[in-house]
N, C-alpha and C positions, 0 to 999 in steps of 0.2 A: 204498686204493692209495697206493705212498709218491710224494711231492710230485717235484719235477724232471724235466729231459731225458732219456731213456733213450734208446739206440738198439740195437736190438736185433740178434744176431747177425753182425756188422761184421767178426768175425775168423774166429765157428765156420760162419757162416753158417745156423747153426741158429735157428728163431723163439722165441727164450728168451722174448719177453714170453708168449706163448701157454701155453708152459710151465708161466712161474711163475703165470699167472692159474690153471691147470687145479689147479695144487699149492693154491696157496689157498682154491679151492673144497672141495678134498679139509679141507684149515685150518676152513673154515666150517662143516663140518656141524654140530657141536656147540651154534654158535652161531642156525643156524637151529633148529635143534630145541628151542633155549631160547627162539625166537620163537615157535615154534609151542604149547610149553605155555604160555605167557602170552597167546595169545590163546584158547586154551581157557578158561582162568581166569578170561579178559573176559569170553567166552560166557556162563561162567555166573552171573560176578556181576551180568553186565545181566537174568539169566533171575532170577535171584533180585532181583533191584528192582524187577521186573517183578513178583513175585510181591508183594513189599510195596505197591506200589501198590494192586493189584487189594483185600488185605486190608483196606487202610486206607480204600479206599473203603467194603470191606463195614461197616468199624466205622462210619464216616458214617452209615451209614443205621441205625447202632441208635439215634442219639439222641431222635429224636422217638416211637419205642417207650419211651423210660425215661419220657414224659412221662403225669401220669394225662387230659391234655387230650384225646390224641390218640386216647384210648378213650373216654372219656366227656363228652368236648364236644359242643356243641349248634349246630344252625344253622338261620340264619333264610333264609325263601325268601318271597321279595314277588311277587305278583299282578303284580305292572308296576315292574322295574327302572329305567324309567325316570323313575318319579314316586318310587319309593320303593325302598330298600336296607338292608338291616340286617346284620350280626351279633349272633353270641350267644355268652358266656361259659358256662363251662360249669355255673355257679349257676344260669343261666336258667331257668324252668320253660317245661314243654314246655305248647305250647295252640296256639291262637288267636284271633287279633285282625280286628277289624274296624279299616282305617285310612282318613282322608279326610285330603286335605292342603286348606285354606282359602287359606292363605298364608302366601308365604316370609318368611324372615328378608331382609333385605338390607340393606346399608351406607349410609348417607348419601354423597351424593357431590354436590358440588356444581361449577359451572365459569365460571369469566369470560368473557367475550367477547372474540373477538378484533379487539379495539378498546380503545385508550386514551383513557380521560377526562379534559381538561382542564380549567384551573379552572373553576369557576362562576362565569356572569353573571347581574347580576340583575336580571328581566325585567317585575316587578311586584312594586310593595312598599304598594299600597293597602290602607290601614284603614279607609277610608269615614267619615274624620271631615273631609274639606275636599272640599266637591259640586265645586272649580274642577277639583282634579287628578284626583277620577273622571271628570268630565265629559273631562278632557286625553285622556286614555289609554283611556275605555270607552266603551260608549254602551248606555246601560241601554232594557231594555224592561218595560214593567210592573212595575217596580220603584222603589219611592221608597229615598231618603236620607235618613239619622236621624241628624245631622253629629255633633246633643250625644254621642250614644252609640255614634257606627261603626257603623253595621250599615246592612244593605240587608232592607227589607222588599218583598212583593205588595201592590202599588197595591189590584185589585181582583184578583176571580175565583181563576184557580185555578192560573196559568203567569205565569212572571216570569224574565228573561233579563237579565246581562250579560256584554258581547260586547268584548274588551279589541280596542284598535284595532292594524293591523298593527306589530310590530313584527323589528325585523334583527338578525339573528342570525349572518348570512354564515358559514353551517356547510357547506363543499364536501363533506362524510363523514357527516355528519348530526352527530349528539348525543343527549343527554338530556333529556328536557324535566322540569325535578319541578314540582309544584303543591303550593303549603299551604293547606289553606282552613281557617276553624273555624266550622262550623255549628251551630245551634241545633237537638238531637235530637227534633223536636217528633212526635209520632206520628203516623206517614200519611203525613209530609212526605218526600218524595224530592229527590235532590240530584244531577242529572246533568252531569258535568265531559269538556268536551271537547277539543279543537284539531285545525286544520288547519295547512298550510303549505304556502308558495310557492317553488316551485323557480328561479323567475325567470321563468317561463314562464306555470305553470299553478295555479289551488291547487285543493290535492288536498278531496276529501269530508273532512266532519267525522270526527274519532274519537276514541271514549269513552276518556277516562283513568279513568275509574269512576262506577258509578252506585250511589248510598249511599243506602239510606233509616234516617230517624230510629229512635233505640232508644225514643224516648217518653219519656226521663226530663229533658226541655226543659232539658237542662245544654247547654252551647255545649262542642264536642269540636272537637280538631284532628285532619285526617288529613293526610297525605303523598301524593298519587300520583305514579306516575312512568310513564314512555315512551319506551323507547331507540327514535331516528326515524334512519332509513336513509338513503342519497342523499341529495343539494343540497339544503339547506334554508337558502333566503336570508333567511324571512320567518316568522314563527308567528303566528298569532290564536286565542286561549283563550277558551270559556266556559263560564257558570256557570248553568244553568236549575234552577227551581225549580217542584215540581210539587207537587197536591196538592187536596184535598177542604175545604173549613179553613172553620170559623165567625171571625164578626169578632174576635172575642176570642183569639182561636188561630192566630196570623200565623208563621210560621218565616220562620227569618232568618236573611242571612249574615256575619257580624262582621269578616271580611279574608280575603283571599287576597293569598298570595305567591307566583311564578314565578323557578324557577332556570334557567339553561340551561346542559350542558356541552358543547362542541363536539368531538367524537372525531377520533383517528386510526387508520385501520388500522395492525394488526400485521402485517406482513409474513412478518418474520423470528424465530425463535424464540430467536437468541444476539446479537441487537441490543442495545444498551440502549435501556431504558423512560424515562428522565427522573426516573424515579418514586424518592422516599427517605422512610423513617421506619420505624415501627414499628406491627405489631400482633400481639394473640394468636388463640391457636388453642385453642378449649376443645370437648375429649372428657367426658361425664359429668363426675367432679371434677376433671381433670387438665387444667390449662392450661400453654402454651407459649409463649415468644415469639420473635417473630421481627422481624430489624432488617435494611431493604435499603439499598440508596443507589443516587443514580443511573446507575450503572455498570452497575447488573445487570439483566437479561434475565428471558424467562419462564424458560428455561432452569435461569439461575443460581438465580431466584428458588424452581425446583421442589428443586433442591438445598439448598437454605441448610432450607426447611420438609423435609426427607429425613433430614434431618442430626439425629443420635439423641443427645439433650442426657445430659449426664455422671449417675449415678444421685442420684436424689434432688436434680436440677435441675430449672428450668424452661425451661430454653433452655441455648444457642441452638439452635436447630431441635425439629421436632416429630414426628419420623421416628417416634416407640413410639407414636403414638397417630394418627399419620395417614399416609396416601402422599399425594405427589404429581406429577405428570408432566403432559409436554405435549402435546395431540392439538389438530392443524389450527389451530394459534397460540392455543391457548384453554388455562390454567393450570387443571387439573381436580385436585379435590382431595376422598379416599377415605377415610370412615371406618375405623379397621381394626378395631372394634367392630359389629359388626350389631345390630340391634334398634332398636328406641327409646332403650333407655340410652344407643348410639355416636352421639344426634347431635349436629353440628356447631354449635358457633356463636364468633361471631368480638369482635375490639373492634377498633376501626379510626380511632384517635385521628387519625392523620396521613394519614387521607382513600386512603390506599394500594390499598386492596381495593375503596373505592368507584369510584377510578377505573380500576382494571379490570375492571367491572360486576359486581363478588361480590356488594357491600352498596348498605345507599342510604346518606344520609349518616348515620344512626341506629347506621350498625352492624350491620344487622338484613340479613340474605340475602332477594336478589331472586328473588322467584316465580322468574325465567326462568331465575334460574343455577341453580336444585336442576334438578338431571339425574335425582337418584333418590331419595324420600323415605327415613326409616331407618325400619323396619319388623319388629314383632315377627315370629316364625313364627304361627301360626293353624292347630290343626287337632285330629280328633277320633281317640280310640280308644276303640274299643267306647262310641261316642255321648256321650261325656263331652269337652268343648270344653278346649283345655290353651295357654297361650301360653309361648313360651320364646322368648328374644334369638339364639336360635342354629338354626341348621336340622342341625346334628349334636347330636341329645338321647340323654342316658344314665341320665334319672335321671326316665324316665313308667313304663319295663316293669325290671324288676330280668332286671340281667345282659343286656340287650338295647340295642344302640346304635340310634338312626335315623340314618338320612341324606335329609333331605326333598328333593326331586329335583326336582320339579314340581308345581303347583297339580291337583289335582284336580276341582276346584270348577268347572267348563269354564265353566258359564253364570254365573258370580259373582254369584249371590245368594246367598253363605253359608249354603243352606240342602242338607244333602247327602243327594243323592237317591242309591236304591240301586248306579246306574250308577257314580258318582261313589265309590264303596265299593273300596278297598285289602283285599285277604285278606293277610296275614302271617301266617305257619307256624312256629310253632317247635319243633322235632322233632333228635333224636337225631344225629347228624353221624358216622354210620358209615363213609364212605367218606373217611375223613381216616385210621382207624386199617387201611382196605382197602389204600391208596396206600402206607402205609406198611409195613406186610408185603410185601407185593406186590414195594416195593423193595428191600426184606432180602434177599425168595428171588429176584429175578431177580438180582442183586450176589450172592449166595451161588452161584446156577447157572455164573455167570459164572467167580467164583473156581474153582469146580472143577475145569471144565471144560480150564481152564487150567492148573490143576495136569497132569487128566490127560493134555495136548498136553506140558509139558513134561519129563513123569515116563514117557513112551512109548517104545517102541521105535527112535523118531528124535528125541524131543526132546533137549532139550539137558543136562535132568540126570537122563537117563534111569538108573533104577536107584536113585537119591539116595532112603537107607531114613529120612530127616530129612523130606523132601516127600514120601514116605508116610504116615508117622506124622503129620503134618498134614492131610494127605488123612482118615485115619480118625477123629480126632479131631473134625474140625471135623461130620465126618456124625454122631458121636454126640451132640454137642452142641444138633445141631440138631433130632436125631428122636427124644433119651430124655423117659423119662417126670418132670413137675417133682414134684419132691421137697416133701410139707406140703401138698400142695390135696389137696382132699376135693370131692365134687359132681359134677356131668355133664361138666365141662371143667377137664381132670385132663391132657393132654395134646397134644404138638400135633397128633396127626393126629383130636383129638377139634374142631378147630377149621376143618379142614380140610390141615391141613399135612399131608404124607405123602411118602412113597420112589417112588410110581407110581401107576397109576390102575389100578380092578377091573376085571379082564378075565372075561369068561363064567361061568368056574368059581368067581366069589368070591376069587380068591388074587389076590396085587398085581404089578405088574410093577417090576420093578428098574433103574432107568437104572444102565448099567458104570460113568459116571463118577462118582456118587455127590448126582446132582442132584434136586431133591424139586418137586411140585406145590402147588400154592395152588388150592385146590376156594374160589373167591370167595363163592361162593351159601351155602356151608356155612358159611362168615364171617362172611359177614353178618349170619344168622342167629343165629350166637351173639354176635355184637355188640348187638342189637337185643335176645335177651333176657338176657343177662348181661355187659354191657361192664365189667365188676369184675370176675370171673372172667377175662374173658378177657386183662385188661391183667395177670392175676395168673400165667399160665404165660411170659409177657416179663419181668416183673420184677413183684418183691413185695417186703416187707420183710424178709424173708432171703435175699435175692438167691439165690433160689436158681432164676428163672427165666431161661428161654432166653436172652433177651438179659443177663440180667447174668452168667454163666459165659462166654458165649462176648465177652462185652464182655474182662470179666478175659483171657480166654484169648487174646485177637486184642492186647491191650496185652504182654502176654509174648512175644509176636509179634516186633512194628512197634514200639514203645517205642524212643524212640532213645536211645543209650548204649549199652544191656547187654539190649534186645533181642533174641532170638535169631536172627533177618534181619540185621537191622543188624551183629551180628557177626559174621553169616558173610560179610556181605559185605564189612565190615572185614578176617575173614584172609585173604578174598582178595585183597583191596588189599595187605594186606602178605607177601602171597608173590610177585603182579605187580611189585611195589617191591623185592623181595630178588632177584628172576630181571632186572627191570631193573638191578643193579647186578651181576650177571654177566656180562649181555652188555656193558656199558661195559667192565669190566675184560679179556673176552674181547676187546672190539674194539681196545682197545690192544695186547693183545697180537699178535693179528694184524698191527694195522700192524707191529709191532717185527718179526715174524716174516719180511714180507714184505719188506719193508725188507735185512735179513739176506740172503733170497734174491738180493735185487738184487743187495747186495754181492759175492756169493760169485759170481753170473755175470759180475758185472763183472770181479772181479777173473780169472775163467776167460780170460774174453777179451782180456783184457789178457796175460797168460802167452801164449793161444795168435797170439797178436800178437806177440809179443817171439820165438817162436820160431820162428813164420813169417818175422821180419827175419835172423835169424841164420842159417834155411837158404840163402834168395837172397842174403843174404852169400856162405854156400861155395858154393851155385853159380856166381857168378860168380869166386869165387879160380877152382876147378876151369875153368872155360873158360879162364881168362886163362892158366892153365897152357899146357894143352895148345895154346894159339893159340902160345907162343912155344916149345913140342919144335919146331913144323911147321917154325920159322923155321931 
């Protein structure tokens, strides 16, 4: 409609706009009609993408038909998926196993405390050569002093005690208590190391920091122990008893003892800083790492900095390719990513760093209490033959067979497996892999059809199209002729079970109209079970001359994009929708121009019949004026 004021019939009185609306309708047919075949055109180019869809699904499901896995692959079935899991390659040999699982593989993992170590005080530094300052600090029982040579021997009998006198510690969080003693390994002899402590109140019972008997080889040995102590510890008293059965000749003895103490703090917070700076490494098998903190950094930071995966053929900084680490309930735990024996962990700890967040003692060396989880081969049998590997995922005990050990079998862990305790593993033929996969060909083929024949119908959309005919027949020959080159029992596909319909009473087969085929599964299987070669050889062979490879080729001449022959046609339909939208643009100019014109031409009507309407009441009023002055 053209732009501006109009006012309609002002002189003819006539509704010219209604008019010229009716005239322009009459103007528009041509150009509705040029709408209406451009949305037929749509119609059918959506029905034909629609058809390409559906195709290209069909071709998806040829792929794992082209594969020889999907026919003659093998699979494994375990007695109890929960202890045990496998697959099978398709080299697997078919049998079975006897399986026991003893034990898993698992990672080293070890964890600090959440408590900080402060420096060490030292709480006894006796070597038994001045009786003034053992007598200061201890009080011997049944034990003499042998000043020239440091050592404490058994007066008499067979028990000999000493007992260090209280000493303060004023540890509000507790600490660590270490002991060094170096005894003499005499055979028989035992060596019991204890402490209590006073909270300001009460002192607690004795408890053992270790109880050591001699190896017999009467050399003087030093040991370490150690005792992370809990709660208020204002006060400690240490001793040393010595037991034992001993002729005169044969005295065990103790040559020194030293006492450290470190007094802790709890960790609270995870992104605090620690105080704590230096350096230590991280060794996996051969591969060591180092790592440097300062005291700004946290557990936190510190789990980060060891996360952190050093450049290749580095040793640092960080140690992230050969270990994790993270933080649980303020405690820096740290996860071999090696399992076995080979992955375990051990540390160096020059700048006392790890000792004093209870990893190591001061050696270096991981404390009993911080391993969380030891590192541990797998342990287990097949068919009675005992096999260890570092991994609990094994590929290389049964050829073409993977495990996955899952769970200890062994329930009552005496490593000895009784028939209960017994795994069956099957490994047998894997037919319902090449079942699935038919199965999906022809319900995607039924599918295609089916749809062809909805849109090739009396009401569909490209009903009569002798192009989705000839697709239509083509694809049911494709699917139901005989393959060309096989020789043997399964020569064909309805010799597999593929077929046009099912036998009805009198032997003959029934026909689906739309040209959809059955899958007889039982008869499938069956030929999969005894010829899965054969049967991968009517889908594809090496002259492609089976079902899947013709109608492969033949669904890419299809759906191919470019040249196609979908994608083309739905390309001319694009460009006839494209040539009929540049008629109707040029149509709809002209209309406006058209309408436009109309306007003028009734403009200008009413303009004339306006001008002549002024010129009548002109002469009508001469003519009155007349006759008013004849009268006079």
């Amino acid at each position: 409609m053209a732009s501006g004021i109009y006012f309609s019939g002002l002189a003819s009185g006539l509704d010219t706009e209604s008019i010229i609306t009716q005239l322009m309708d009459l103007e528009r047919i041509p150009l509705t009609r040029l709408q209406q075949r451009k949305n037929q055109y749509n119609v059918e180019k959506n029905a034909w993408h629609d058809i390409y869809t559906r195709l290209s699904s069909l071709q998806s499901k040829l792929g794992d038909l082209k594969l020889a896995s999907t026919f003659t692959g093998m699979k494994a079935t375990s007695s109890n998926t929960l202890a045990l899991t496998a697959t099978a390659a398709s080299n697997a040999p078919a049998g079975s196993y006897q399986v026991s699982i003893i034990q898993l593989a698992q990672a080293h993992k070890v964890a600090s405390q959440n408590l900080v170590y402060g420096t060490e005080a030292q709480l006894l530094t006796d070597t038994f050569t001045d009786a003034t300052y053992t007598s200061s600090v201890a009080t011997l029982n049944n034990l003499t002093q042998d000043t020239a040579n440091g050592l404490l021997k058994l007066a008499s009998g067979a028990t000999g005690s000493i007992t260090s006198n209280a000493i303060n510690v004023n540890a509000a969080n507790g600490g660590r208590l270490a002991l060094t003693v170096n005894q003499q390994e005499r055979l028989n002899a035992n060596y019991v190391y204890q402490y209590r402590t006073f909270d300001g109140t009460t002192w607690s019972e004795w408890q053992t920091l270790g109880n050591l008997t001699g190896d017999g080889s009467g050399i003087f040995k030093s040991h370490t122990l150690t005792a992370d102590i809990s709660g208020n510890v204002q006060q400690v008293e240490i001793k040393a008893t010595l037991n034992g059965d001993f002729g005169a000749s044969v005295i065990p003895m103790l040559a020194d003892w030293t006492a450290t103490f470190q007094p802790a703090e709890p960790v609270t917070s995870d992104t605090v800083a620690l105080g704590l700076s230096g350096s230590f490494t991280i060794t996996v098998g051969s591969e060591t790492r180092n790592i440097t903190i300062n005291e700004n950094d946290s557990l936190q930071s510190i789990a980060s900095l060891i996360n952190a995966v050093p450049s290749e053929g580095e040793t640092g900084p960080g140690a992230g390719d050969i270990v994790t680490a993270s933080v649980i309930d303020h405690r820096l735990v740290i996860t071999s990513k090696t399992t076995g024996s080979n992955g375990a962990i051990s540390f160096s700890d020059p700048d006392g760093v790890l000792n004093k967040l209870g990893l190591v003692d001061a050696s270096g060396v991981i404390l009993p209490r911080a391993v969380i989880q030891d590192a541990k081969d797998a342990v287990f049998t097949v068919d009675g033959l005992t096999i260890t590997r570092s991994t609990n995922t094994i590929t290389d005990v049964i050829q073409g067979v993977t495990l996955n050990l899952l769970a200890v079998t062994d329930t009552n862990g005496n490593g000895t497996i009784e028939p209960a305790e017994t795994l069956n593993l099957e490994i047998s033929h894997d037919t319902q892999k090449a079942v699935d996969a038919i199965q999906a060909m022809v319900d995607q083929y039924n599918s295609v059809m089916e749809f062809i024949s909805t849109k090739a119908g009396d009401k569909g959309d490209l009903q009569g199209d002798p192009t989705l005919a000839r697709f239509k027949n083509d694809l049911w020959q494709l699917m139901t002729d005989r393959v060309a080159g096989l020789t043997g029992t399964y020569q064909t596909p309805w010799s597999i079970g593929i077929s046009t319909g099912a036998v009805v009473g009198s032997g003959s087969l029934t026909f689906d109209r739309n040209g959809k085929i059955t899958l007889d599964t039982t008869k499938l299987t069956s030929a999969l079970e005894t010829d899965p070669t054969a049967v991968m050889a009517i889908f594809t062979n090496s002259s492609e001359t089976g079902l899947v490879d013709k109608l492969d080729s033949y669904l890419t001449s299809l759906v191919r994009s470019g040249d196609g022959i979908i994608p083309s046609r739905e390309q001319s339909l694009q460009n006839i929708m494209d040539d009929i939208d540049d008629q109707i643009a040029r149509m709809e100019d002209r209309l406006t121009m058209r309408e436009e014109q109309l306007r003028r031409q009734f403009t200008a009507m009413e303009q004339a019949l306006a001008a002549l309407q002024s010129q009548g009441n002109w002469l009508a009023g001469q003519i009155a004026g007349l006759g008013a002055y004849q009268q006079k």
